[in-house]
N, C-alpha and C positions, 0 to 999 in steps of 0.2 A: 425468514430472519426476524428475530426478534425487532421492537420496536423501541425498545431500549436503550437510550444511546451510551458509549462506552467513554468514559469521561478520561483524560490525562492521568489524573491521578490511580483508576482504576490499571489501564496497560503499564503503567509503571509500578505499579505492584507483582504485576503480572511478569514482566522483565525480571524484578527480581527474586522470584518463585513463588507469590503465593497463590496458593493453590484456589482462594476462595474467588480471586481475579481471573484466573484459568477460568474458572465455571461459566461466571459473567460473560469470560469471551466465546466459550464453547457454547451459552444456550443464544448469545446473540447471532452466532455464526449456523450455526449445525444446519438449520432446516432451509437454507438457501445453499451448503456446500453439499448436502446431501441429496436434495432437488439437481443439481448441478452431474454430480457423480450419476446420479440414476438416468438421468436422459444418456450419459455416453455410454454405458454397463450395461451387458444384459441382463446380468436380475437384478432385484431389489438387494437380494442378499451380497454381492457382491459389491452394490451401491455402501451400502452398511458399513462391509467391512473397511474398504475403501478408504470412508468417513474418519473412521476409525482412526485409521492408521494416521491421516494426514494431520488428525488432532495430535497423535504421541507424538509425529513431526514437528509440527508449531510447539508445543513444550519444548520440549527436546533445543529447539532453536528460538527462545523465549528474549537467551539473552542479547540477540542483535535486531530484535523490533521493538521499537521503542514511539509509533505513531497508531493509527485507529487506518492509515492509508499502507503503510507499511505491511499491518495485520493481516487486510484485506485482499492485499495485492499478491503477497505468499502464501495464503488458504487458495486463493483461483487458480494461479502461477502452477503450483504443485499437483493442486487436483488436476485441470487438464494434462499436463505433462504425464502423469502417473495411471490414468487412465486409457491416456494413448499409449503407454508401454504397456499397459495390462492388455490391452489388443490386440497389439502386434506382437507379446507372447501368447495368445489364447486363440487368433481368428487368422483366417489367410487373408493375405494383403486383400485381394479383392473385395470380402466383407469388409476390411476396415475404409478403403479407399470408397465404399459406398455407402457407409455410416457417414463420414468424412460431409459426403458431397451432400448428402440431406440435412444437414444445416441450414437451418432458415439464417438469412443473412444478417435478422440483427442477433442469434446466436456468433456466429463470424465474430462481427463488430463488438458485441461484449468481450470476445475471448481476447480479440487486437487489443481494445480497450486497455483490457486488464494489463497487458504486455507492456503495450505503451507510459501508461503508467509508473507501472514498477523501475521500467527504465529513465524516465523522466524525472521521478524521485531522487532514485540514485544516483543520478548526474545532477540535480541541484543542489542534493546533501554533498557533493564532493565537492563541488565551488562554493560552498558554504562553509566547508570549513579550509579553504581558501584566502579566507578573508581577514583582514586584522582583527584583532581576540574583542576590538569593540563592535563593530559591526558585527559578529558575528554571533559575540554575544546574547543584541539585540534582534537578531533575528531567527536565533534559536528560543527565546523564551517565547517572543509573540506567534512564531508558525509551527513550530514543534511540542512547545510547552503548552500553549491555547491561551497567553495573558496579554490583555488589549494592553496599548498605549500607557493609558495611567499607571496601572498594575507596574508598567516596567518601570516607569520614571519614577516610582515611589519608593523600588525596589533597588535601580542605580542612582538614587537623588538627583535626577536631573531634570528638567521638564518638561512637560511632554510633548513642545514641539520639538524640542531635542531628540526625543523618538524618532518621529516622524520622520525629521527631517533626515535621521539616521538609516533608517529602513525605507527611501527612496533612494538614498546615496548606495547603498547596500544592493538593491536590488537594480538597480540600474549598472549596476558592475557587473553582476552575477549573469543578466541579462547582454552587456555588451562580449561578455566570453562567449555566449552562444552565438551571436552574430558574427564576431571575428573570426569563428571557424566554421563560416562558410553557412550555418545549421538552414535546413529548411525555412520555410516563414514558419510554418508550424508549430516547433518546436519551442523557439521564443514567445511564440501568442500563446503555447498552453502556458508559460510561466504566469497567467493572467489567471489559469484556471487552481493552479496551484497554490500560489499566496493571492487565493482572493480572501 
């Protein structure tokens, strides 16, 4: 993976078409979603095409990722998922059930990972915008957008303990939804790992 970092303003170019932001994400992505594909795949070729494909995917669906986690989490998402269908039409169960099982464990836990994630996103994007259009606001520019504190109150003219105090009130709701329904401890303590 490149070492590149892929900045806001870049994927939201990216979201909406230009192609020179594609690049940026295709040469920061490629050699970790390709490394990825080749360990599941029996050849390299088939690694390749793989690759390939999941890039014309991500354009294709450029217009509903609009984060660097989001990006991330739909390149993994899709490769595994599209590789274990390339198997299960290409090998008999047996070889795939023993592909499957030679998984070193933190292979496992990156793929969970990856899952977990995605899901975890998407269920705080959805109580996020839950939220009254201020709060919400504020906590789409600072965790979505990537703009600290000041950045925002210079931007709503308010100041910026007014943020703060905003995006604890905020998150501590968005937080008290997942408790009220019961959620694991887990899933509230990643909100810690999420808007850190």
């Amino acid at each position: 993976m490149s070492t590149t970092e892929l900045d806001y303003d870049t994927i939201l170019k990216f979201k909406n078409g230009d192609e020179l932001a594609f690049t940026a994400i295709y040469n920061h992505f490629y050699n970790h979603i390709f490394s990825f594909c080749k360990y599941l795949l029996p050849t390299i070729e088939d690694a390749r095409d793989m690759t390939a494909q999941l890039f014309i995917l991500l354009w294709e669906k450029k217009g509903t990722l609009d984060t660097y986690k989001n990006l991330r989490a739909f390149l993994f998402l899709n490769a595994r998922n599209k590789c274990f269908n390339f198997l299960r039409n290409h090998k008999a169960r047996s070889v795939i059930d023993k592909q499957l099982s030679d998984f070193t464990q933190s292979e496992q836990v990156s793929i969970l990972f990856s899952e977990i994630e995605a899901e975890l996103i998407t269920r705080i994007r959805e109580e996020v915008e839950k939220l009254p259009d201020y709060y919400r606001n504020i906590l789409q520019l600072s965790y979505f957008q990537g703009y600290n504190n000041q950045e925002i109150a210079d931007m709503l003219q308010i100041s910026e303990k007014t943020v703060r105090n905003a995006k604890s009130i905020a998150l501590k709701t968005v937080k008290m939804v997942f408790l009220s329904r019961n959620m694991k401890l887990g899933f509230p303590a990643s909100l810690i790992y999420f808007f850190n």
